[in-house]
C-alpha positions as CSV (number, residue, x, y, z in Angstrom):
1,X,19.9,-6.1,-6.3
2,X,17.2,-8.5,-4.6
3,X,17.9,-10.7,-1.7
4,X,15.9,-13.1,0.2
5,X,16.5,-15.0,4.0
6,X,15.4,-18.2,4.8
7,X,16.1,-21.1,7.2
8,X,15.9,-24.5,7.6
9,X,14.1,-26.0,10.4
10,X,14.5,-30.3,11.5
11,X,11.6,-31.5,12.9
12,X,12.0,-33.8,15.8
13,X,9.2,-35.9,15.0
14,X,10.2,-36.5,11.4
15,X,13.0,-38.4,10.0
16,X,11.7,-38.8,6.7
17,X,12.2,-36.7,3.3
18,X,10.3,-34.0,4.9
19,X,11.5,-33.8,8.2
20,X,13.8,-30.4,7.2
21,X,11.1,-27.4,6.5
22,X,11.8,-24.2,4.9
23,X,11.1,-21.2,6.9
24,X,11.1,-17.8,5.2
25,X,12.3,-15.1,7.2
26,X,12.6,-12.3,4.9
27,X,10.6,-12.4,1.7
28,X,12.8,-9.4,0.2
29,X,15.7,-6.9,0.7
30,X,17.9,-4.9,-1.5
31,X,18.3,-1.9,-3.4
32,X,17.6,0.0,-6.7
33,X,20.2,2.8,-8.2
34,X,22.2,3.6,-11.6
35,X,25.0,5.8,-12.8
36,X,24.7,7.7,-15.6
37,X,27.8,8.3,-17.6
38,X,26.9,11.0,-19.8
39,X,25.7,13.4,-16.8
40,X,28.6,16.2,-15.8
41,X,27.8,16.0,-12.1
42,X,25.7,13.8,-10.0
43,X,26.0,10.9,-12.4
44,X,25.0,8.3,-9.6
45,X,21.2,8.4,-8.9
46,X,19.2,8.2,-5.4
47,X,19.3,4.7,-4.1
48,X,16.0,2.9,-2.8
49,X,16.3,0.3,-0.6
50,X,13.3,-1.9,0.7
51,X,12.9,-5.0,3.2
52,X,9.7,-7.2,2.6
53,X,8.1,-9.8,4.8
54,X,5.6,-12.0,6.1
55,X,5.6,-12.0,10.0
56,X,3.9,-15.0,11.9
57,X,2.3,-16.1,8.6
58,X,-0.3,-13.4,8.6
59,X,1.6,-9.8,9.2
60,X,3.0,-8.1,6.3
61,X,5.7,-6.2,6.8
62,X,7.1,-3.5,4.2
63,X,9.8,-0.6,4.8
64,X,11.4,1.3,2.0
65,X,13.8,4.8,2.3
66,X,15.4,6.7,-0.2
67,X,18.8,8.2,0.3
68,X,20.7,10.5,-1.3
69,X,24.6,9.7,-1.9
70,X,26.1,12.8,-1.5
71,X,26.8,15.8,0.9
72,X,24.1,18.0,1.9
73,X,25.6,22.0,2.3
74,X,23.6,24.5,4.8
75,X,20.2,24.5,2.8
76,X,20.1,20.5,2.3
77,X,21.1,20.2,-1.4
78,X,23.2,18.0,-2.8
79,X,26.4,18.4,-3.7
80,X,29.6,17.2,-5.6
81,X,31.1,14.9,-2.6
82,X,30.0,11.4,-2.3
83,X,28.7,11.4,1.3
84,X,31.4,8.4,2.2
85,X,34.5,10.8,0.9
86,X,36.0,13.0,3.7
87,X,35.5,13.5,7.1
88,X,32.3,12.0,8.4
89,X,32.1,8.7,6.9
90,X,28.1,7.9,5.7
91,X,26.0,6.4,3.5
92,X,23.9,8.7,2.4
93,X,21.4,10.9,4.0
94,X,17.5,9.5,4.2
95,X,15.3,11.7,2.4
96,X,12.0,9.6,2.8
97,X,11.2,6.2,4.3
98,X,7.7,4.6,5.1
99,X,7.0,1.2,7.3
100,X,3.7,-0.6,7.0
101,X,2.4,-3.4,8.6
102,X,-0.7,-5.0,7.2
103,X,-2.8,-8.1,7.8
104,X,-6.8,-9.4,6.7
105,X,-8.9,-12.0,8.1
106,X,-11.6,-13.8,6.3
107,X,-14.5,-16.3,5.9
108,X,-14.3,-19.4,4.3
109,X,-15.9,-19.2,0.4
110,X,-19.1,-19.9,0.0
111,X,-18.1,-22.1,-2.8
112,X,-15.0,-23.7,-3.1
113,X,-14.8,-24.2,-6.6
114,X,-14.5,-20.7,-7.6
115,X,-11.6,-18.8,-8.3
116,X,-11.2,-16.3,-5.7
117,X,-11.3,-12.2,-6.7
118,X,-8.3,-10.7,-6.9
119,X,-7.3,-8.9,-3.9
120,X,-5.2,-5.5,-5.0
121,X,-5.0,-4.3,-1.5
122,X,-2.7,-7.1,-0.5
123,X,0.0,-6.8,-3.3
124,X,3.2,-5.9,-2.4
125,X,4.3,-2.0,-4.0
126,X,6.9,-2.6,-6.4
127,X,10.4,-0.8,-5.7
128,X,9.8,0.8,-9.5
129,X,9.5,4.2,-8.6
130,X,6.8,4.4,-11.9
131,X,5.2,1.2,-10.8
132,X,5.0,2.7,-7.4
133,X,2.9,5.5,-8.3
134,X,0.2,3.4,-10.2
135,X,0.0,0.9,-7.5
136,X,-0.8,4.1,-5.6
137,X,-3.8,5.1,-8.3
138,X,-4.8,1.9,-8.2
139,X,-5.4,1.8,-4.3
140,X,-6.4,5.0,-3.8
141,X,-9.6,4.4,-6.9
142,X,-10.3,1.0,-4.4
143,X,-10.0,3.0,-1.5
144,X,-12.8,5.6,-2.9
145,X,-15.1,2.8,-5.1
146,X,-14.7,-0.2,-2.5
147,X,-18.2,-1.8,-4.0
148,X,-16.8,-2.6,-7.0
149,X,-14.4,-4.8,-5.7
150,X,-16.8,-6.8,-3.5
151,X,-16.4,-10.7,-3.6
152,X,-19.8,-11.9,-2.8
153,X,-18.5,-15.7,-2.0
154,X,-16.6,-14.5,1.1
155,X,-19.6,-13.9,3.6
156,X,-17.4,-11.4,5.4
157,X,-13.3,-10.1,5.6
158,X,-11.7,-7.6,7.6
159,X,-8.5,-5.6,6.4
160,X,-6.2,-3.5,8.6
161,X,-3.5,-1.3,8.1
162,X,-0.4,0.9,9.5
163,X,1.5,3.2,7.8
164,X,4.2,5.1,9.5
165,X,6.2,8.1,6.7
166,X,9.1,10.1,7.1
167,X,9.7,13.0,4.6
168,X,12.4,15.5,4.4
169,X,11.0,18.5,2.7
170,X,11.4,22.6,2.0
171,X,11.0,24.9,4.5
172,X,8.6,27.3,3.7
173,X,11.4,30.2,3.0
174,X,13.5,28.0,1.6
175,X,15.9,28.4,4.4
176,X,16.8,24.4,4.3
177,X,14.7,21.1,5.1
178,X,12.5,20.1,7.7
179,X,11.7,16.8,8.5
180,X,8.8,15.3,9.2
181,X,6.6,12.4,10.7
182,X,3.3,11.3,9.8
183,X,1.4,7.9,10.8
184,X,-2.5,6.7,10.4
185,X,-4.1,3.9,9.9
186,X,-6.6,2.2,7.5
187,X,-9.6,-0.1,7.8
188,X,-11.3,-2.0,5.2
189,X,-14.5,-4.4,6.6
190,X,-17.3,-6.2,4.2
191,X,-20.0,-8.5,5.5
192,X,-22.6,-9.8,3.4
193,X,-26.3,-9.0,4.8
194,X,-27.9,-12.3,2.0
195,X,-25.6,-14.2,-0.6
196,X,-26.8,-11.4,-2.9
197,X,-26.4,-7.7,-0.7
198,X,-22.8,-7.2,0.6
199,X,-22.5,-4.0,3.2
200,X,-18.7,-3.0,3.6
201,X,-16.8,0.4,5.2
202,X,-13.6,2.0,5.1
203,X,-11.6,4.5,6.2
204,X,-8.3,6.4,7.5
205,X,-7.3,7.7,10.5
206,X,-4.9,9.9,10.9
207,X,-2.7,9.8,14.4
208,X,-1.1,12.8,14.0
209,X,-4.7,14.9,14.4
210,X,-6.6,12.2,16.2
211,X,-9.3,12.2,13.3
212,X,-11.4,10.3,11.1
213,X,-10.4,12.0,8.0
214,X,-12.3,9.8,5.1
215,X,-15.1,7.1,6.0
216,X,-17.2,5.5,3.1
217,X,-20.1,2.7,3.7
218,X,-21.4,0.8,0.4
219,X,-24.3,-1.4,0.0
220,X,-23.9,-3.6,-3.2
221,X,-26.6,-6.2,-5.2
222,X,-25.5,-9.4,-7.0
223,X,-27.3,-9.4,-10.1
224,X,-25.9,-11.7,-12.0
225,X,-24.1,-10.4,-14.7
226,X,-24.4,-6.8,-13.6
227,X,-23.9,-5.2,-9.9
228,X,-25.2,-2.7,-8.3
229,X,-23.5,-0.1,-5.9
230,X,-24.2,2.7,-3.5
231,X,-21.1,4.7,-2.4
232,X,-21.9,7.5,0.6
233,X,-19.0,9.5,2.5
234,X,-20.1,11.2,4.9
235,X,-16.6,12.2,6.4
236,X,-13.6,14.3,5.1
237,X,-13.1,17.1,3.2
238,X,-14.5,15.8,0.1
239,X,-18.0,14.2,0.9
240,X,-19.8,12.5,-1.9
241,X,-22.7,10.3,-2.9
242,X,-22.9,7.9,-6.0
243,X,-24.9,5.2,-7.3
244,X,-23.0,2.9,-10.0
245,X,-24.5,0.0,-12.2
246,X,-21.5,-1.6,-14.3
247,X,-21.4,-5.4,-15.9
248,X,-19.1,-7.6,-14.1
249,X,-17.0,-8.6,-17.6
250,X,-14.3,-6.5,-17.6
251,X,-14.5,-5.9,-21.3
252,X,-17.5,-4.0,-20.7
253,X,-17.0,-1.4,-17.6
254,X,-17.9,1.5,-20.0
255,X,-21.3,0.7,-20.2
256,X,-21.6,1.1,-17.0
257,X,-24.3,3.8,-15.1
258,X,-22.6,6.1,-12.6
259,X,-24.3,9.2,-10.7
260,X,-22.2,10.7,-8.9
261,X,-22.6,14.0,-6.5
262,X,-20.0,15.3,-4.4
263,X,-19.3,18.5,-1.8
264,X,-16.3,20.2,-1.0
265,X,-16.5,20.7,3.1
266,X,-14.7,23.9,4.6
């Protein structure tokens, strides 16, 4: 089930056709779930829910939880009872949820008349929980190889990002769940040094330790039909080096030249 808000704004200095606007107001809200009929107990599934939207035309906003129908006993399993039956009235109990907020600035094109690059960063996750974890693949490989995804006609961008997560897991005897709260937040900048050489860094930050934990700066060369790439990370626990040559038509990235070292940091 998929919702949206929206509202209708009348503008005072407009009586004409388009003097009522749209306004969206949420881009997004529901739930996913199903009820199997051929299970002998717990035949209705974990429920997802998830609100999307834009705030002041430039913030995005995403929050998503899974909850789990049914009573919890002493160890935080589930059990039989629907969690509304009984004493207690509720929902559910929240096993994970996760807010984000995300926003980009950038350049006007160079040239207008091209299309721009596809920007995977700013896509929406889909509530698929199988979709979900190939968007993730598919951002973390940007994350790690940000030079291949370099538009050279926008002279420079700036990406920023906040992620706050909540996760109910084990405790390490097995004794029952803990919960608990992690936050960081995620930077991706290009700029272009000549209409040809593009520098751009990223990285994450965790708030929890107050650290730097990854940080990658790429240089990358416009050659036409090919590009060029250099990859360093100096910071985290996996530190690497690599120099890529690939052709820009997607129906050739295998012939691409990669060298690639990398070091394990204690």
């Amino acid at each position: 089930m998929d919702n949206n808000l929206e509202m209708k704004l009348r503008s005072k200095k407009d009586t004409g056709e388009n003097a009522i606007k749209k306004q969206p107001l949420i881009d997004g809200f529901g739930f996913t779930s199903g009820y199997n009929f051929l299970r002998d107990t717990s035949k209705l599934e974990n429920i997802n829910l998830y609100l999307r939207s834009t705030l002041f035309e430039k913030l995005n906003l995403n929050m998503s939880a899974l909850m789990v129908p049914y009573k919890l006993d002493q160890f935080g399993r589930p059990t039989k009872v629907y969690a509304w039956e009984g004493k207690g009235f509720s929902l559910g109990a929240i096993n994970y949820g996760s807010i984000s907020l995300s926003t980009s600035f950038k350049s006007k094109k160079r040239d207008e008349t091209k299309e721009d690059k596809e920007d995977f960063s700013q896509i929406a996750l889909s509530t698929d929980p199988m979709m979900m974890a190939e968007q993730q693949q598919l951002l973390e490989y940007m994350r790690r190889n940000p030079a291949e995804f370099v538009d050279f006609n926008v002279p420079w961008s700036i990406n920023l990002s906040f992620s706050l997560n909540y996760n109910k897991q084990p405790k390490p005897d097995y004794s029952g769940f803990e919960s608990t709260i992690t936050s960081n937040i995620s930077f991706n900048n290009s700029f272009s040094l000549t209409p040809k050489w593009n520098f751009s860094t990223n990285g994450y930050f965790d708030i929890k330790t107050s650290q730097l934990e990854t940080f990658t700066m790429s240089i990358s060369r416009d050659m036409h039909c090919w590009q060029m790439s250099i990859n360093v990370t100096p910071v985290g626990l996996y530190r690497s080096f690599s120099f890529n040559i690939n052709p820009k038509a997607g129906i050739l990235q295998d012939l691409k030249v990669n060298r690639t070292r990398s070091f394990y940091s204690y």
